[in-house]
N, CA, C and O atoms as a GROMACS GRO file, in nm:
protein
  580
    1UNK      N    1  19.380   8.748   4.511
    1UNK     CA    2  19.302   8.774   4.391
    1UNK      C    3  19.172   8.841   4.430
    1UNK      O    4  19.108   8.803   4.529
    2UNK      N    5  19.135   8.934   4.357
    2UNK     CA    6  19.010   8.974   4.348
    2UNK      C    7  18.898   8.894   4.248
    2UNK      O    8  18.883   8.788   4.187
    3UNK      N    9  18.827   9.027   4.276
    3UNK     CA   10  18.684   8.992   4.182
    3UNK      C   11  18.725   9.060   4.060
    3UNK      O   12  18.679   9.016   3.955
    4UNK      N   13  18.810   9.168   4.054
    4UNK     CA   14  18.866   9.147   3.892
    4UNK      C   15  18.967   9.088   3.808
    4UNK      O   16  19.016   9.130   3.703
    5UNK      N   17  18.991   8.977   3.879
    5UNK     CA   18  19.085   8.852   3.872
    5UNK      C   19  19.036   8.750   3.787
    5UNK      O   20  18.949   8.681   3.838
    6UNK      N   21  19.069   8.722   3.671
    6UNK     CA   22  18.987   8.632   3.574
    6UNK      C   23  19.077   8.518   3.537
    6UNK      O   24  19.184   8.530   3.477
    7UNK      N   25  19.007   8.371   3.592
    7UNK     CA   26  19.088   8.272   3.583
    7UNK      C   27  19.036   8.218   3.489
    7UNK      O   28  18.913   8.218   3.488
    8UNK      N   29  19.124   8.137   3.349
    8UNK     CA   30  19.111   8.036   3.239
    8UNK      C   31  19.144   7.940   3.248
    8UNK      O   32  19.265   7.925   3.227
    9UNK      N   33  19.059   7.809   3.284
    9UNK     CA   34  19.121   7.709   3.314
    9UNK      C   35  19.094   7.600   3.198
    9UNK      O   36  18.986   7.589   3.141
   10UNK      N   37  19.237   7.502   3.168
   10UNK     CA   38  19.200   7.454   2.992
   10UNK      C   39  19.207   7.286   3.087
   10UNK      O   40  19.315   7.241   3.125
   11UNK      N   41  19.078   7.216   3.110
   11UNK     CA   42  19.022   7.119   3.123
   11UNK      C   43  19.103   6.985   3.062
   11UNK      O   44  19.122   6.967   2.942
   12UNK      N   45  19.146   6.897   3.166
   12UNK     CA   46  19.185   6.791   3.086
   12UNK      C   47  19.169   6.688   3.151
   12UNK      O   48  19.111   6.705   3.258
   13UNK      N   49  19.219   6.518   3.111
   13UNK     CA   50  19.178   6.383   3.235
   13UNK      C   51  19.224   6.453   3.348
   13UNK      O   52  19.160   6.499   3.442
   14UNK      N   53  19.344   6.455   3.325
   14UNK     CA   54  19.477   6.439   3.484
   14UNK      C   55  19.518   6.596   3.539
   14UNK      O   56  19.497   6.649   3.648
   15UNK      N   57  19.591   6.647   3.409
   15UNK     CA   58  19.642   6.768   3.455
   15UNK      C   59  19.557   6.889   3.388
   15UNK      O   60  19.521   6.891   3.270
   16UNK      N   61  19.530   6.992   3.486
   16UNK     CA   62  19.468   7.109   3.438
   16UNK      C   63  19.557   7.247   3.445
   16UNK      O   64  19.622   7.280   3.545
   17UNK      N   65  19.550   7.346   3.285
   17UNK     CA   66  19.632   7.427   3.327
   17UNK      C   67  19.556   7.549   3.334
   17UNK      O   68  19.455   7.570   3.267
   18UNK      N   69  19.623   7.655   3.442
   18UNK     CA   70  19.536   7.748   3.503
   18UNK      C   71  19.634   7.886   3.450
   18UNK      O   72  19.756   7.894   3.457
   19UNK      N   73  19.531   8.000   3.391
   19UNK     CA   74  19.620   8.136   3.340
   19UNK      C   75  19.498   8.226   3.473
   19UNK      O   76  19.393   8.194   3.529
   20UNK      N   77  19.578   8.330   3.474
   20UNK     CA   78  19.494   8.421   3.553
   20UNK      C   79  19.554   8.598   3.541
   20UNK      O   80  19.655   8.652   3.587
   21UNK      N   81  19.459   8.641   3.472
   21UNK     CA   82  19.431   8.796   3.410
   21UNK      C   83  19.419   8.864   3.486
   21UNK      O   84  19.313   8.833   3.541
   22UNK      N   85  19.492   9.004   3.569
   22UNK     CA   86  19.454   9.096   3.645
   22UNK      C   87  19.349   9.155   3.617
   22UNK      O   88  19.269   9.077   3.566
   23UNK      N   89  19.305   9.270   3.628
   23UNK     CA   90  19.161   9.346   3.596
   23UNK      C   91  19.259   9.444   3.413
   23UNK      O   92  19.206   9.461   3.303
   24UNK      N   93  19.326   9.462   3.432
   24UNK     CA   94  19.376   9.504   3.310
   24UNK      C   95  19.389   9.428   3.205
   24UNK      O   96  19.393   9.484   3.095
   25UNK      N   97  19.400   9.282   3.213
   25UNK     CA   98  19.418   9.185   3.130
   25UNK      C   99  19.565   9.145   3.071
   25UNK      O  100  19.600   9.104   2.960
   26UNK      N  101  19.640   9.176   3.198
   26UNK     CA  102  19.806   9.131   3.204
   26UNK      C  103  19.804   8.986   3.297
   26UNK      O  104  19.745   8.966   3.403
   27UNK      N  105  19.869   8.916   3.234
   27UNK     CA  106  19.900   8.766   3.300
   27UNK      C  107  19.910   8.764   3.410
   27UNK      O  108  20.026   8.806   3.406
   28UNK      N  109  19.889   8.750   3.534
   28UNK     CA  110  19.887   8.742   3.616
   28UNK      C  111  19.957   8.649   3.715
   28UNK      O  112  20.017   8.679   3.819
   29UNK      N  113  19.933   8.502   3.649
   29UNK     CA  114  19.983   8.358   3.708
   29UNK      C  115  19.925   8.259   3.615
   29UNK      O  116  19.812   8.248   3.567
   30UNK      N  117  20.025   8.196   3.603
   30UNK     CA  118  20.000   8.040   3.579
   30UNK      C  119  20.034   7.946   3.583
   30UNK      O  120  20.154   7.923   3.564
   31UNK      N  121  19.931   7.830   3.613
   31UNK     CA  122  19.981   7.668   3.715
   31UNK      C  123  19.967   7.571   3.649
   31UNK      O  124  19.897   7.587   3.549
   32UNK      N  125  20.003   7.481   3.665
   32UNK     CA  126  19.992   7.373   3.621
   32UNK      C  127  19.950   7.277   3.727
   32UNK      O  128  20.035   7.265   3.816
   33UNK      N  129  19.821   7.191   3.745
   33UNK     CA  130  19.741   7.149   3.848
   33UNK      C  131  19.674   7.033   3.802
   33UNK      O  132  19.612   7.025   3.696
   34UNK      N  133  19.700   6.876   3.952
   34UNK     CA  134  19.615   6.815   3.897
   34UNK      C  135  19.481   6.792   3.958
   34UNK      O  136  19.449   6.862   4.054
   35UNK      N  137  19.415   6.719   3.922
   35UNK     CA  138  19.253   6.716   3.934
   35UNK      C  139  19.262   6.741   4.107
   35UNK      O  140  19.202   6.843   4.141
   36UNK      N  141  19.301   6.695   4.174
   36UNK     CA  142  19.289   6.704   4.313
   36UNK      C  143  19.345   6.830   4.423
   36UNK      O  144  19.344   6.858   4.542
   37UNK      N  145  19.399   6.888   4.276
   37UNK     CA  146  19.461   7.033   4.341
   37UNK      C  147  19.369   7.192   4.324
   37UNK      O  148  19.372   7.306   4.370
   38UNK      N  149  19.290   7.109   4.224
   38UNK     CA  150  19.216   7.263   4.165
   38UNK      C  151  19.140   7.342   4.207
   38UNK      O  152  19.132   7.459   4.169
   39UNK      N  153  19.047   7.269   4.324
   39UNK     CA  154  18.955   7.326   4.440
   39UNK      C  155  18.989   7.337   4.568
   39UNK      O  156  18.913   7.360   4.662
   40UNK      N  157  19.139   7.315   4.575
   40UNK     CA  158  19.210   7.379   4.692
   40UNK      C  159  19.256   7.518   4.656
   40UNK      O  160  19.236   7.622   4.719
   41UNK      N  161  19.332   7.496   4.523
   41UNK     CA  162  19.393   7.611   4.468
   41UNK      C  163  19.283   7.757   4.473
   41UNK      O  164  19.306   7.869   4.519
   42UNK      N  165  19.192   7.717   4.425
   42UNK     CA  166  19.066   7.818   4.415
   42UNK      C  167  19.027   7.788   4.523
   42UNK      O  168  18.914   7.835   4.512
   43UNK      N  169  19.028   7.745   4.624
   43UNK     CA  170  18.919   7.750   4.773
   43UNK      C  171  19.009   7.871   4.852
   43UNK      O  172  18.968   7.952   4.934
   44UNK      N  173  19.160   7.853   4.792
   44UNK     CA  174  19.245   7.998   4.878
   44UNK      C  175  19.234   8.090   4.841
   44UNK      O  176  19.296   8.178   4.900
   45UNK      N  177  19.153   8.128   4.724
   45UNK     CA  178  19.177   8.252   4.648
   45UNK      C  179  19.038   8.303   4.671
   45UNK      O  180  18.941   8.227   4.664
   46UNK      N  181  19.024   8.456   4.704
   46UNK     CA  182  18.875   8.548   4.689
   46UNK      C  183  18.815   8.532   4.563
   46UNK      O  184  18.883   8.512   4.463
   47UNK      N  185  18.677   8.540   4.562
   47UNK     CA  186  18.578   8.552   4.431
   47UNK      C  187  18.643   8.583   4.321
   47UNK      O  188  18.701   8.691   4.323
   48UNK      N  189  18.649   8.522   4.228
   48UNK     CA  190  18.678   8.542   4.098
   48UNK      C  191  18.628   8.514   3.998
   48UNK      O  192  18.515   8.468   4.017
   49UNK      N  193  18.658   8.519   3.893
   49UNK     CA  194  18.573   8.508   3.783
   49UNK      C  195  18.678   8.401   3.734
   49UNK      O  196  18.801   8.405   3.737
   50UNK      N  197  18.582   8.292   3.681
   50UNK     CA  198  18.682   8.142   3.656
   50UNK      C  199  18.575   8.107   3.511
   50UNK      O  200  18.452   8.112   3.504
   51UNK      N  201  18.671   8.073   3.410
   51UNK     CA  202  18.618   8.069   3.240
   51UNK      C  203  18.679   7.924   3.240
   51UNK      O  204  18.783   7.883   3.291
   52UNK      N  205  18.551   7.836   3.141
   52UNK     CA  206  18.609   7.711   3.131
   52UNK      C  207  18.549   7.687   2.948
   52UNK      O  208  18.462   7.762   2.902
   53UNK      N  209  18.608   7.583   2.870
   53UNK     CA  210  18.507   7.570   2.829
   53UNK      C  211  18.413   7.441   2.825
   53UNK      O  212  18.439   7.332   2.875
   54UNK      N  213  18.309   7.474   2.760
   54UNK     CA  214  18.174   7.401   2.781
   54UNK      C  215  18.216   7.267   2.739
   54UNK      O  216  18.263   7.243   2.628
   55UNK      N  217  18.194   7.171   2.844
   55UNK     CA  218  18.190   7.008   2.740
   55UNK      C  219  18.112   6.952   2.919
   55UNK      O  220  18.087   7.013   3.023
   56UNK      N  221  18.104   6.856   2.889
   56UNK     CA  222  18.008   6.781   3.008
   56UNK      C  223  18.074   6.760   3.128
   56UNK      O  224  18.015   6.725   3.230
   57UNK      N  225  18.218   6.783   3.120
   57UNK     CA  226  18.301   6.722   3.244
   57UNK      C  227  18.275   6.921   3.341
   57UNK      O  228  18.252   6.947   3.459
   58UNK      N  229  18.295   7.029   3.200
   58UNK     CA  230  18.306   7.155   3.307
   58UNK      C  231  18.158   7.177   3.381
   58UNK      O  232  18.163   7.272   3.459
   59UNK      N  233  18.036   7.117   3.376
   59UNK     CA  234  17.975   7.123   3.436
   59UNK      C  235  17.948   7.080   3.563
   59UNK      O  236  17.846   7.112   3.624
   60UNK      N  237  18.033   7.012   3.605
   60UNK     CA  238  18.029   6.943   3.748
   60UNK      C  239  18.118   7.019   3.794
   60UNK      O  240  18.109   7.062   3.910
   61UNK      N  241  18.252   7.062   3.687
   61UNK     CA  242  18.346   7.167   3.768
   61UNK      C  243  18.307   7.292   3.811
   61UNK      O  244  18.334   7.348   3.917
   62UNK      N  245  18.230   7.335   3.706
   62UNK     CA  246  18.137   7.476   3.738
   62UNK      C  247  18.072   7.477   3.887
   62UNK      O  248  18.100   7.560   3.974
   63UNK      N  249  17.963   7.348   3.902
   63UNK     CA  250  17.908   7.358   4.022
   63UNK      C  251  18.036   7.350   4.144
   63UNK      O  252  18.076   7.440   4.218
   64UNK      N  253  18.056   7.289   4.139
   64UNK     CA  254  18.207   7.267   4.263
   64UNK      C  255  18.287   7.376   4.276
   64UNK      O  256  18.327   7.408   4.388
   65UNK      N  257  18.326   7.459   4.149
   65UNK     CA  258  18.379   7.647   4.152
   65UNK      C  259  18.273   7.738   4.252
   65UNK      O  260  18.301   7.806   4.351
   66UNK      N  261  18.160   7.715   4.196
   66UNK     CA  262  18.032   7.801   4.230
   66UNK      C  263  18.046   7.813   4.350
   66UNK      O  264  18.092   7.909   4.411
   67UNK      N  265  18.001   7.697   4.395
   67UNK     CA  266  18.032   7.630   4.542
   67UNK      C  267  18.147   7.701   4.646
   67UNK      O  268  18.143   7.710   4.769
   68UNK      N  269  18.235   7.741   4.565
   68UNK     CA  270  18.401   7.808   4.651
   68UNK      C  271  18.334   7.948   4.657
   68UNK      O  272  18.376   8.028   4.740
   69UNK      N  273  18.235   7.980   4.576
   69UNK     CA  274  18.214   8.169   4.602
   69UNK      C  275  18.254   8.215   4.482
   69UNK      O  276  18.235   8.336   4.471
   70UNK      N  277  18.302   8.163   4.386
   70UNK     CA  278  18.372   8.197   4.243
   70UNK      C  279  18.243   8.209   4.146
   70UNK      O  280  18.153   8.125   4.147
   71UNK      N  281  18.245   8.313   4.069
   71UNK     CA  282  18.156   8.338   3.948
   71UNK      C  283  18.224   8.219   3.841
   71UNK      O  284  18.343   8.185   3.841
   72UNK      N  285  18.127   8.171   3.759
   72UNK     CA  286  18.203   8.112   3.681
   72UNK      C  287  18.112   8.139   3.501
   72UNK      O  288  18.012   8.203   3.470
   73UNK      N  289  18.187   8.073   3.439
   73UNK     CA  290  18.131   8.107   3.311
   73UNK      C  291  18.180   7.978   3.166
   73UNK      O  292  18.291   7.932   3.142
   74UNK      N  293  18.064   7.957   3.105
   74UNK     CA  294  18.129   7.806   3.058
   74UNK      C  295  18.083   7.832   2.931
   74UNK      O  296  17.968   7.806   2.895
   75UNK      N  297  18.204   7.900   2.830
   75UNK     CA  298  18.212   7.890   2.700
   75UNK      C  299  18.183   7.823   2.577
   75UNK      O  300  18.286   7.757   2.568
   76UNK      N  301  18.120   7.794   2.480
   76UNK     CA  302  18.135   7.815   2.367
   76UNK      C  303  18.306   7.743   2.332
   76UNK      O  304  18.385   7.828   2.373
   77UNK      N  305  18.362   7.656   2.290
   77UNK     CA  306  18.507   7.598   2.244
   77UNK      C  307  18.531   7.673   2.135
   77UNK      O  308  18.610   7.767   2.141
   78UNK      N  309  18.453   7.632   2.000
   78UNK     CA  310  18.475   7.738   1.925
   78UNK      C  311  18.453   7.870   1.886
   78UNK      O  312  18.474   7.917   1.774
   79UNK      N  313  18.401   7.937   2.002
   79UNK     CA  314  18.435   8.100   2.032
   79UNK      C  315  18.526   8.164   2.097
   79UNK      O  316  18.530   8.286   2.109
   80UNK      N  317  18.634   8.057   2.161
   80UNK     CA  318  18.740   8.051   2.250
   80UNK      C  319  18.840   8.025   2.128
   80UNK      O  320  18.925   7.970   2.197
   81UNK      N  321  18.885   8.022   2.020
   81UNK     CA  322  18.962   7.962   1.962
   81UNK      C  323  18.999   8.053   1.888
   81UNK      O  324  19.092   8.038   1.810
   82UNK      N  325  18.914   8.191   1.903
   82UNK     CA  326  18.953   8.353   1.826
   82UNK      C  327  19.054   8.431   1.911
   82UNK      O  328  19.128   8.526   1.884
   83UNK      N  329  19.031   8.361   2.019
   83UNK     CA  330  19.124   8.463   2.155
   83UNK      C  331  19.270   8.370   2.130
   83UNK      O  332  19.382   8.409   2.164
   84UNK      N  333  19.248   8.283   2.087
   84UNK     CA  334  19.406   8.205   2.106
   84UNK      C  335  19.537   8.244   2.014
   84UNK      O  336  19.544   8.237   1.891
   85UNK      N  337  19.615   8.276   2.087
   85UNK     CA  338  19.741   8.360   1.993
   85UNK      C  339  19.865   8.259   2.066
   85UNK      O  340  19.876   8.208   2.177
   86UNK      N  341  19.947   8.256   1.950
   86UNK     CA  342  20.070   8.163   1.913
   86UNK      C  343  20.027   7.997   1.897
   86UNK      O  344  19.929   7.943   1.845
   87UNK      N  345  20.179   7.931   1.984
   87UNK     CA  346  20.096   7.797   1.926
   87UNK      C  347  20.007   7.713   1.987
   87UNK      O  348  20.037   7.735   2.105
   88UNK      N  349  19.913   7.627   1.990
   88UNK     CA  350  19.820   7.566   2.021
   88UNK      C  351  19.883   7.507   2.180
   88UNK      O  352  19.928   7.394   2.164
   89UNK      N  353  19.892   7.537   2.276
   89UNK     CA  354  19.951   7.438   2.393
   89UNK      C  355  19.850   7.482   2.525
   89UNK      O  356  19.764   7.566   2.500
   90UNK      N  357  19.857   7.434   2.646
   90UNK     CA  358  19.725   7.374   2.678
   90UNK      C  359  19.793   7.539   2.772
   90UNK      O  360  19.715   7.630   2.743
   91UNK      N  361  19.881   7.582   2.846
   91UNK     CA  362  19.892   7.769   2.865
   91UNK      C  363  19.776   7.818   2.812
   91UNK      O  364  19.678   7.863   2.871
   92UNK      N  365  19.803   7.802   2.646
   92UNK     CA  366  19.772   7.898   2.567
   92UNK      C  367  19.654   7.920   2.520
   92UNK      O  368  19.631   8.022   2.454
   93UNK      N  369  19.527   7.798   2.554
   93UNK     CA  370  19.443   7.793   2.566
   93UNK      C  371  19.412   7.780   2.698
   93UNK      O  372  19.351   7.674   2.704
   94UNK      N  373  19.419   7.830   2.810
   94UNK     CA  374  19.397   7.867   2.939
   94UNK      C  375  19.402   8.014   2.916
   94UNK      O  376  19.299   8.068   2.958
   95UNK      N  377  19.466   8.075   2.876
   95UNK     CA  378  19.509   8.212   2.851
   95UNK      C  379  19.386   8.257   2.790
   95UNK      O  380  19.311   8.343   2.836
   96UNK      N  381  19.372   8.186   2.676
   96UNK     CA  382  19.241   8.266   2.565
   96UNK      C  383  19.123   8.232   2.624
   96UNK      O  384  19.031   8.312   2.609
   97UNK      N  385  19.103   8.137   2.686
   97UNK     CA  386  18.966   8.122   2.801
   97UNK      C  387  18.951   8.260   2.909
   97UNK      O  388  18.854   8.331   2.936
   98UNK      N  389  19.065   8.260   2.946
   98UNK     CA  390  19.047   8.385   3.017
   98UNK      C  391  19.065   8.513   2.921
   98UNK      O  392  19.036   8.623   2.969
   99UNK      N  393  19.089   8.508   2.852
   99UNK     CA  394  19.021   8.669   2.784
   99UNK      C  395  18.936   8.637   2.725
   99UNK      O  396  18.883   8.745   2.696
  100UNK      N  397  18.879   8.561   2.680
  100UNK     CA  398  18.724   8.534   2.631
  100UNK      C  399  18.692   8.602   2.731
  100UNK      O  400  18.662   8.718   2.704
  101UNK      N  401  18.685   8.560   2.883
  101UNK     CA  402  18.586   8.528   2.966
  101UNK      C  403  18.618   8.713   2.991
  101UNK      O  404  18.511   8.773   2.990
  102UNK      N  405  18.715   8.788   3.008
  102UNK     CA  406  18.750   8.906   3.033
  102UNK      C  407  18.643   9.016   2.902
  102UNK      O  408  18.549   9.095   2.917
  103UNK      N  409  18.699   8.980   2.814
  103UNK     CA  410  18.626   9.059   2.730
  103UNK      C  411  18.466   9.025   2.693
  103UNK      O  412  18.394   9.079   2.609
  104UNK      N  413  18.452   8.967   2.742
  104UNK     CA  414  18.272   8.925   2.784
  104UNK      C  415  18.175   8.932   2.674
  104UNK      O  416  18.056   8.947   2.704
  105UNK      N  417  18.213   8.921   2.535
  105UNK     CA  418  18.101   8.929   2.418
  105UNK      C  419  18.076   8.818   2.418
  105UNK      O  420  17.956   8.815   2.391
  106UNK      N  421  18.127   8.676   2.437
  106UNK     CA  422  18.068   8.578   2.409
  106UNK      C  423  17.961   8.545   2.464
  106UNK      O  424  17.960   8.584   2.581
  107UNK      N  425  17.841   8.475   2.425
  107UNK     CA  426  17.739   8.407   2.505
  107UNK      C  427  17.793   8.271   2.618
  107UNK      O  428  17.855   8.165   2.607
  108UNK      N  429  17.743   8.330   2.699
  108UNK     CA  430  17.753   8.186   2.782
  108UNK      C  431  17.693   8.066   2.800
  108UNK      O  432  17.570   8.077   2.805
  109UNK      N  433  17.732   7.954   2.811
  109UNK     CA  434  17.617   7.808   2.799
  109UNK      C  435  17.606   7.814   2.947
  109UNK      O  436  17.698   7.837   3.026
  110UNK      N  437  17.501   7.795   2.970
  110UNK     CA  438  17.427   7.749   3.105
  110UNK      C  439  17.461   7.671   3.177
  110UNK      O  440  17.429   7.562   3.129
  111UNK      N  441  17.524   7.656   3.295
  111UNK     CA  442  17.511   7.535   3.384
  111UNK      C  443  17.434   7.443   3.402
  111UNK      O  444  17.327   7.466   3.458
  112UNK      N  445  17.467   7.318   3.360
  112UNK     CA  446  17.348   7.187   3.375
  112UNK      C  447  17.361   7.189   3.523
  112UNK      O  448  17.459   7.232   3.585
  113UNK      N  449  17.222   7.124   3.590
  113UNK     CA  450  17.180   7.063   3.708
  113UNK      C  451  17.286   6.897   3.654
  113UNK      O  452  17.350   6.878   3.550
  114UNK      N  453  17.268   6.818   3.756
  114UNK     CA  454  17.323   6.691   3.768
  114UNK      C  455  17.173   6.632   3.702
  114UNK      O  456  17.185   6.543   3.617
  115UNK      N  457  17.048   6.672   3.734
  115UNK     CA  458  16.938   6.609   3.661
  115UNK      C  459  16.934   6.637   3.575
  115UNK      O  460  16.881   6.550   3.505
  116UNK      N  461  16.972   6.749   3.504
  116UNK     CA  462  16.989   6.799   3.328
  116UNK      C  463  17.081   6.730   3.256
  116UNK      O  464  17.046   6.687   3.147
  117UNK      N  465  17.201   6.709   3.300
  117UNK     CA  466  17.259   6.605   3.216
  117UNK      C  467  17.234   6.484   3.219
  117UNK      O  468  17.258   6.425   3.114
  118UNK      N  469  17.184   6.410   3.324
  118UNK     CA  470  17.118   6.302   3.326
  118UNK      C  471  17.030   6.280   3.177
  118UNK      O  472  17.045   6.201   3.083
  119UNK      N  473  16.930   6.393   3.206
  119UNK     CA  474  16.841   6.338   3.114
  119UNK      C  475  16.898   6.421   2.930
  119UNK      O  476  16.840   6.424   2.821
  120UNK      N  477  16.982   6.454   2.958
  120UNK     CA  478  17.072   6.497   2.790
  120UNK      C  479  17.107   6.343   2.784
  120UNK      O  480  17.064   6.259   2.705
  121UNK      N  481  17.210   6.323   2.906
  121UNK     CA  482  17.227   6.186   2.846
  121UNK      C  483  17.149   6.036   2.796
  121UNK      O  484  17.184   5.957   2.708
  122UNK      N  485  17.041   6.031   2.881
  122UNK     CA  486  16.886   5.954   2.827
  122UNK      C  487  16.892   6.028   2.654
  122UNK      O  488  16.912   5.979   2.543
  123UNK      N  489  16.874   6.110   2.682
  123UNK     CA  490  16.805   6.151   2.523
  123UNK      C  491  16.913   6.146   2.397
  123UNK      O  492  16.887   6.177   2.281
  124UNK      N  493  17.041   6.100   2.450
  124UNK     CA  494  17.142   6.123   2.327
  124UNK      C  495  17.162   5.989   2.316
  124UNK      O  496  17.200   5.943   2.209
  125UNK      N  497  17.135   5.890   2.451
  125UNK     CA  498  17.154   5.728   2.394
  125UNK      C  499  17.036   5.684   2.388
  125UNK      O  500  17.036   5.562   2.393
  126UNK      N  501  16.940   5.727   2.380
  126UNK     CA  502  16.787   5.680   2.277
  126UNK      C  503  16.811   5.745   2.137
  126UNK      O  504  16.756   5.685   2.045
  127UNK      N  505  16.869   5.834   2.111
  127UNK     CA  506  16.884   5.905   1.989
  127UNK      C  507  17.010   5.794   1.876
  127UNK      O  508  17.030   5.777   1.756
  128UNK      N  509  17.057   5.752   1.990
  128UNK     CA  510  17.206   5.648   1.902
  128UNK      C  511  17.140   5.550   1.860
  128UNK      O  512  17.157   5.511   1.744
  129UNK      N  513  17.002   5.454   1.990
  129UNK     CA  514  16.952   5.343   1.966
  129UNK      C  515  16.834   5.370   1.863
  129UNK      O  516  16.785   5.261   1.833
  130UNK      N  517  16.796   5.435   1.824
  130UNK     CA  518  16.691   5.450   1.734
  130UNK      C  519  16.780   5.468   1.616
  130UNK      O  520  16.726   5.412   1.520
  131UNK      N  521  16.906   5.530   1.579
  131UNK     CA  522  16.998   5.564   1.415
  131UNK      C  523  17.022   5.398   1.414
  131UNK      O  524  16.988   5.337   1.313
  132UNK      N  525  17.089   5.314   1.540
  132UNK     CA  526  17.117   5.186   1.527
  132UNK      C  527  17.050   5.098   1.464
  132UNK      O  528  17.078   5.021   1.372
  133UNK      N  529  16.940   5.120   1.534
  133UNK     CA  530  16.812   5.014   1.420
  133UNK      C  531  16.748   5.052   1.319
  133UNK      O  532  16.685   4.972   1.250
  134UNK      N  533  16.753   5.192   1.291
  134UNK     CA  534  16.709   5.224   1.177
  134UNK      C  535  16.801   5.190   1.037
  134UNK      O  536  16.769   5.175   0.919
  135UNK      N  537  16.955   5.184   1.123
  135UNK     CA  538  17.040   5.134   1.002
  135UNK      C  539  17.010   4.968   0.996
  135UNK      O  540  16.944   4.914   0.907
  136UNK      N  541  17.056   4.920   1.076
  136UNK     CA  542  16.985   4.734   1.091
  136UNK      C  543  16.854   4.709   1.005
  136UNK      O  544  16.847   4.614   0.928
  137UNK      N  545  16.764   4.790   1.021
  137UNK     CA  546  16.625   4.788   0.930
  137UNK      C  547  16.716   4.779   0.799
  137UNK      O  548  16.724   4.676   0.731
  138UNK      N  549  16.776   4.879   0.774
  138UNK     CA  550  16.815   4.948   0.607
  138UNK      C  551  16.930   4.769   0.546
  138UNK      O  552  16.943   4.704   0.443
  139UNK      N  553  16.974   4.766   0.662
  139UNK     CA  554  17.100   4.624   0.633
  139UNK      C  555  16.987   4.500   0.548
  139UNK      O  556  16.985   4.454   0.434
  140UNK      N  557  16.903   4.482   0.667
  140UNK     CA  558  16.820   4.364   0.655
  140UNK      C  559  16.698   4.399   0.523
  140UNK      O  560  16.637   4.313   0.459
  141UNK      N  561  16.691   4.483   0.514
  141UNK     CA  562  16.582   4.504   0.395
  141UNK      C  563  16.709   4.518   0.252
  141UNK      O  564  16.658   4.502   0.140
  142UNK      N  565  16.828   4.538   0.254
  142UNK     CA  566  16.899   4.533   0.139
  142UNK      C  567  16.943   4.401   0.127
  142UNK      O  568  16.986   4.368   0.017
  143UNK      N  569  16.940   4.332   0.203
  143UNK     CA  570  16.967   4.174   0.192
  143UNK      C  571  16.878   4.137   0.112
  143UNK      O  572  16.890   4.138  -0.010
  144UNK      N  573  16.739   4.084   0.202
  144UNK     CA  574  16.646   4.040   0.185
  144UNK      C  575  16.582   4.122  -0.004
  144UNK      O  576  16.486   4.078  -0.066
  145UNK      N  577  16.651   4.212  -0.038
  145UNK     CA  578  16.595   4.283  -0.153
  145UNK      C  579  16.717   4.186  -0.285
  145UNK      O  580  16.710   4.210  -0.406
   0.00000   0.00000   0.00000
């Protein structure tokens, strides 16, 4: 594979499935891989361009891609969901990740640091514990009313 080799990989617990786009945007290959195979698989292959999309788990994958020499790029889910043609199966969204990532209009989300999600995650469970008691306030004052 080259550097105009564009891999879509559709993120899951156990098994991950992998499509990969020549520079023309003809199928190239695709695997079916589990978690412990995926950074071997890509540690054999030259620089490429590897499309995931964005949720909290592809950010640790991103850094660990990066890491192999691979460009990577971490989508937008529902801007990935325009590229998807036939029926919904986890190929077929590997496939449309990689032409997202090929046809390159989408914006990309940023790679978190391991300290950036840290502190997303501080700020989204102070954000739960403050709706929590603000509803508990609302319980206890409709009682008491």
């Amino acid at each position: 594979m080259n550097q105009s080799m564009t891999i879509g990989i559709d993120l899951a617990k156990h098994v991950f499935f992998v499509a990969a786009l020549d520079g023309s945007g003809k199928p190239a290959r695709r695997k079916k891989l589990r978690r412990h195979e995926v950074l071997p698989f890509l540690a054999n292959h030259p620089g490429a361009v590897v499309g995931m999309e964005a949720c909290s788990g592809a950010h640790h994958w991103a850094r660990e891609i990066r890491a192999l020499g691979h460009s990577v790029q971490l989508l937008p889910a529902q801007h990935v969901k325009a590229y998807l043609r036939g029926q919904k199966n986890d190929y077929n969204d590997a496939l449309a990740i990689a032409e997202a990532v090929q046809h390159g209009r989408i914006r990309c989300v940023e790679i978190k640091t391991v300290d950036q999600q840290l502190d997303q995650s501080l700020h989204r469970l102070r954000q739960a514990l403050v709706t929590e008691q603000t509803g508990l306030i609302n319980r206890t004052r409709a009682l008491l009313a």
